[in-house]
C-alpha positions in Angstrom: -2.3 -44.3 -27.0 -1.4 -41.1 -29.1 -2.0 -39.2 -25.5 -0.3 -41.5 -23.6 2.7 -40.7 -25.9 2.2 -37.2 -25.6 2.8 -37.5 -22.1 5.9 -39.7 -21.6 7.1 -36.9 -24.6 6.3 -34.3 -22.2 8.1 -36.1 -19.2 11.6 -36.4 -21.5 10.8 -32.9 -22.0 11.0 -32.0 -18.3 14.1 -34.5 -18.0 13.0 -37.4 -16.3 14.6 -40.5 -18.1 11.5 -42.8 -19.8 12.5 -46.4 -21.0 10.0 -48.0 -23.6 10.3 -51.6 -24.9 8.1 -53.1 -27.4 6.6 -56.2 -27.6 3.8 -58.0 -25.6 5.0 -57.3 -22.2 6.5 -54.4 -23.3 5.5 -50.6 -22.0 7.0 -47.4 -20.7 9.0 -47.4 -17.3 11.4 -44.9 -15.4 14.9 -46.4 -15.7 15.9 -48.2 -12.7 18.1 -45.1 -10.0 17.9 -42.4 -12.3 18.1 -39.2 -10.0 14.7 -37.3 -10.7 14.9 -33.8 -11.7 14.6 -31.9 -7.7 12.7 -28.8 -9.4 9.4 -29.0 -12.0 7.6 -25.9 -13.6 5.8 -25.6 -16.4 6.5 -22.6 -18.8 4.0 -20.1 -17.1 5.6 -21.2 -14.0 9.4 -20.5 -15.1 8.5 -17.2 -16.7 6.8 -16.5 -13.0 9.9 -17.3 -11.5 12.3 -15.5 -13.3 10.9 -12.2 -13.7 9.8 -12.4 -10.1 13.3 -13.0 -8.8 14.6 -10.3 -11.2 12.4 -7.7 -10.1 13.4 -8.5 -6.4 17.3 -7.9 -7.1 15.9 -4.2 -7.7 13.3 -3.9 -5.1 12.7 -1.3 -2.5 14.2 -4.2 0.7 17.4 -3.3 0.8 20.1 -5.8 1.3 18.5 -8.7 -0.4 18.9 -7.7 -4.1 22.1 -10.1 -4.5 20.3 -12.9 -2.7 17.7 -12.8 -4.5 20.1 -12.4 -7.7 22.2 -15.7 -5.9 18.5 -17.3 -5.4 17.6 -16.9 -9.1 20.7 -17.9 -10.8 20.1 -21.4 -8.4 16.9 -22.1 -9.5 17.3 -21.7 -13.2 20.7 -24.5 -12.8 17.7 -26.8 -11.4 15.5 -26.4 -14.1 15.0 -28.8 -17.1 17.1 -27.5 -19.9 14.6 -26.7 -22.2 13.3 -24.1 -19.7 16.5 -23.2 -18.5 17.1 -22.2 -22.4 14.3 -19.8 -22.2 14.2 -18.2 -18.8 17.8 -17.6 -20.0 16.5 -15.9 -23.2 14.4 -13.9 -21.3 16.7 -12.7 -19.0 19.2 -11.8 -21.5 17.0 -9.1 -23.4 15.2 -8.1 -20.2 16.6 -4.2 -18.8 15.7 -3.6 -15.5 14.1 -0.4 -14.7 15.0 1.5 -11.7 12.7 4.4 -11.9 9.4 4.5 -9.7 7.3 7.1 -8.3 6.6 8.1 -5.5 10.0 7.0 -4.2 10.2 5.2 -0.9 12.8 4.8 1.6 14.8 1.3 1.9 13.5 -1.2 4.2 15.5 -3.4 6.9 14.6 -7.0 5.6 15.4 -8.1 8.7 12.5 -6.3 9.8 10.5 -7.6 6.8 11.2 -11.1 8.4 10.6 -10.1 12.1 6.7 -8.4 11.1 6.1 -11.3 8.5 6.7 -14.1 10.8 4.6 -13.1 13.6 1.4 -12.4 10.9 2.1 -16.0 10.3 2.2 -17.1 14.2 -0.3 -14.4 15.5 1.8 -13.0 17.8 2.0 -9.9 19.2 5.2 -7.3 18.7 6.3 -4.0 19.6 8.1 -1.7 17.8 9.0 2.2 17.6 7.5 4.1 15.1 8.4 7.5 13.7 4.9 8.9 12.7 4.2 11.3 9.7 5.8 14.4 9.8 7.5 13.5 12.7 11.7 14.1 12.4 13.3 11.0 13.9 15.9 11.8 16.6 19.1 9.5 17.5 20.6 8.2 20.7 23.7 8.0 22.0 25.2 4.8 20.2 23.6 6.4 17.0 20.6 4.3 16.6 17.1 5.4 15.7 15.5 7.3 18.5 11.3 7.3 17.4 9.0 9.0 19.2 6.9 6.4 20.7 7.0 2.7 21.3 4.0 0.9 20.0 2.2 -2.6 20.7 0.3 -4.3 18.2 -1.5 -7.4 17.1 -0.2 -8.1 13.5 -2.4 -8.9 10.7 -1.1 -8.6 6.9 1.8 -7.1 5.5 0.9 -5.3 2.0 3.2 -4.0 -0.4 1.6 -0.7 -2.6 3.7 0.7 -5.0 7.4 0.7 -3.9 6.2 0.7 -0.3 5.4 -2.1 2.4 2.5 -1.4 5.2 1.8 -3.6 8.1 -2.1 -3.9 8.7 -2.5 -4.4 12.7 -4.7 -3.7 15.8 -3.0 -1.1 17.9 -2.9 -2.2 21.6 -2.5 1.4 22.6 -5.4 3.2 20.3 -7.5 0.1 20.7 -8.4 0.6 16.7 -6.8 -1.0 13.4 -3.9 1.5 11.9 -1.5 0.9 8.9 2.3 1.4 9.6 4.7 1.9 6.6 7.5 -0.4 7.8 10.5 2.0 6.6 9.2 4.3 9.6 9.5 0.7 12.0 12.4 0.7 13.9 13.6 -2.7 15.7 10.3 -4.9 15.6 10.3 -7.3 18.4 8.3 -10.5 19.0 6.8 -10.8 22.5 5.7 -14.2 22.4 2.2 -13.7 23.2 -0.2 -15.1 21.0 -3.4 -13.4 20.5 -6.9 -14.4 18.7 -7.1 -12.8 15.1 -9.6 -9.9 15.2 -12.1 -9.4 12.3 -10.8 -6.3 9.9 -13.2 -3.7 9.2 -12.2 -4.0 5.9 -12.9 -6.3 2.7 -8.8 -7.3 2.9 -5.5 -5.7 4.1 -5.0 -4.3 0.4 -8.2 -2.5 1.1 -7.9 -1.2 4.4 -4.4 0.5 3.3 -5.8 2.5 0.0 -8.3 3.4 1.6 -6.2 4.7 4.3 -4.6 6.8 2.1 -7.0 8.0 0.2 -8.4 9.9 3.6 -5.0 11.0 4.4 -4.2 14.7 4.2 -1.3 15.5 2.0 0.9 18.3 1.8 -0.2 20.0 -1.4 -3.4 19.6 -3.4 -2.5 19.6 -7.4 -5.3 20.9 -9.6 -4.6 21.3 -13.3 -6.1 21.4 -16.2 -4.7 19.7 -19.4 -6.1 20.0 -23.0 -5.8 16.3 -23.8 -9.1 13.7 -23.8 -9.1 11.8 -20.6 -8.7 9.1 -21.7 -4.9 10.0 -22.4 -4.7 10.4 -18.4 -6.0 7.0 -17.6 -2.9 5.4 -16.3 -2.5 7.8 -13.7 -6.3 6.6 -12.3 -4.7 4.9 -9.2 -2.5 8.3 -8.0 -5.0 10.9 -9.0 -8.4 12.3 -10.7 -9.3 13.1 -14.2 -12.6 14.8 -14.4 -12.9 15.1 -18.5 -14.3 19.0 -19.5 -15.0 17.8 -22.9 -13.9 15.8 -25.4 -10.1 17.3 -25.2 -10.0 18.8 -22.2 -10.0 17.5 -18.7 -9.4 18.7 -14.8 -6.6 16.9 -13.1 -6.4 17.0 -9.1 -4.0 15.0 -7.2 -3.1 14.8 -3.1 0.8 14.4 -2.7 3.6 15.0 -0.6 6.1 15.7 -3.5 5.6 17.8 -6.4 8.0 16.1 -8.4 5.4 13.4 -9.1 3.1 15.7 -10.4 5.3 17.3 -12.6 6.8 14.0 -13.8 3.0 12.8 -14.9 2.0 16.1 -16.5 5.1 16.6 -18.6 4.1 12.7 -19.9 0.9 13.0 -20.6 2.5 15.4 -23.7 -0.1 17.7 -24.0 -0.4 21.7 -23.2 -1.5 22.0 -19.2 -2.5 25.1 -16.9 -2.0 24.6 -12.9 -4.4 26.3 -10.9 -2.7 25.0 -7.8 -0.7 25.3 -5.2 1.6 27.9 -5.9 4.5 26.2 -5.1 3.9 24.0 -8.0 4.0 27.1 -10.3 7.2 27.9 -8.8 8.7 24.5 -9.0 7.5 24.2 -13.4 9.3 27.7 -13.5 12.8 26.2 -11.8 12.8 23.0 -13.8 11.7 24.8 -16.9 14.9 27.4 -16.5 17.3 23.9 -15.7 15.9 22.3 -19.0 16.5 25.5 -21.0 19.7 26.0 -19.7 20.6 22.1 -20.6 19.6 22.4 -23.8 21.6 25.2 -24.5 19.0 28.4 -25.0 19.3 31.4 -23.1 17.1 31.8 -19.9 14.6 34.6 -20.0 
């Protein structure tokens, strides 16, 4: 009986109107045309909710951050009042970040949609595609010009970091490649279906790291830092730490920006030497002369 009230507690809780009466035939019954709540989530599930939608009215997809804020504010009228209460709480002391490294270009959701739909139907699409290190050119009525129309069979869309890569079979190159989708330019659906191939991979997620992992980069960052490795962890997923003793350790990192590795070795607070490139000297020499001059102190 005590769980049975527990329940019916728990269904008033989530604002579905419970009658009781008492006596012999008496018991617990929904009262007669009461309009059930259209939207139930548990706690977990709220919290889920909100911070998910919050964090999309600052994502990388351009054009859908007030959607998303329009989406959010919808869902929380909907919910019980009790959860409403706290999602609200939670949103109130919650200060969106908008830094993120590396930085990505914005993405066409429109594009997003077009891609994600046809992983869904598995159906093929073609698309240009401006490839790495490649300078897109424009035609006449301004649009993006890439260099080369491609046709693939779609598998998974995975987003890594603030970036979103479409996993597919390339018709052309008869192989699997990744394509980041801010280099797509006007995906299109071909309505041909095609039977899914098996990835070479464990899953998409997979097949894209690893993709990058054997990509060249512009610069390779070595650099040692006289701090334990341990203090460099949280850098594990975009670089090396090689530990040289118990406060020293060798850091090496593959990038196409140097502003990244100069972001994570000014925070890991400790003294650092770069062995290379060279261009990374240079680049700790020009911000070191900016932050001098912005605090004041003479240059040397």
């Amino acid at each position: 009986m005590r769980t049975l009230r527990r329940d019916v507690d728990r269904l008033r809780e989530l604002g579905y109107p419970v009658m009781a009466t008492r006596g012999v035939d008496g018991g617990y019954q929904l009262a007669a045309g009461a309009a059930l709540p259209p939207l139930v989530v548990d706690d977990d599930e709220a919290v889920a909710l909100a911070v998910g939608m919050q964090a999309a009215t600052q994502g990388a997809v351009a054009g859908i951050e007030e959607p998303a804020l329009r989406a959010l504010t919808k869902v929380v009228q909907v919910m019980p009042p009790r959860l409403r209460r706290r999602v609200d709480a939670l949103r109130g002391v919650t200060v969106p970040s908008t830094w993120s490294a590396p930085r990505a270009e914005a993405l066409d959701p429109e594009a997003l949609i077009v891609v994600a739909q046809a992983c869904r139907d598995s159906e093929r699409i073609e698309f240009g595609y401006t490839a790495r290190g490649a300078d897109p050119a424009s035609s006449a009525d301004g649009r993006l010009r890439t260099l080369r129309l491609r046709h693939v069979e779609p598998h998974r869309l995975v987003p890594l970091g603030r970036r979103w890569y479409l996993v597919a079979y390339d018709l052309d190159r008869h192989d699997w490649r990744s394509f980041r989708l801010d280099r797509l330019a006007e995906p299109r659906r071909t309505g041909a279906r095609f039977r899914p191939r098996e990835l070479p991979t464990a899953d998409a997620a997979d097949f894209v790291q690893a993709g990058i992992r054997n990509r060249p980069s512009t610069y390779t960052v070595e650099a040692l830092v006289e701090a334990p490795a341990e203090r460099l962890a949280h850098l594990g997923r975009w670089a090396t730490v090689e530990p040289l003793g118990p406060d020293r350790c060798l850091l090496r990192m593959a990038t196409d920006d140097l502003d990244w590795p100069l972001l994570a070795l000014g925070g890991c607070g400790a003294e650092f030497e770069i062995r290379s490139p060279v261009e990374l000297t240079a680049r700790v020499r020009e911000w070191g002369e900016r932050f001098l001059r912005a605090s004041g102190a003479r240059t040397p």
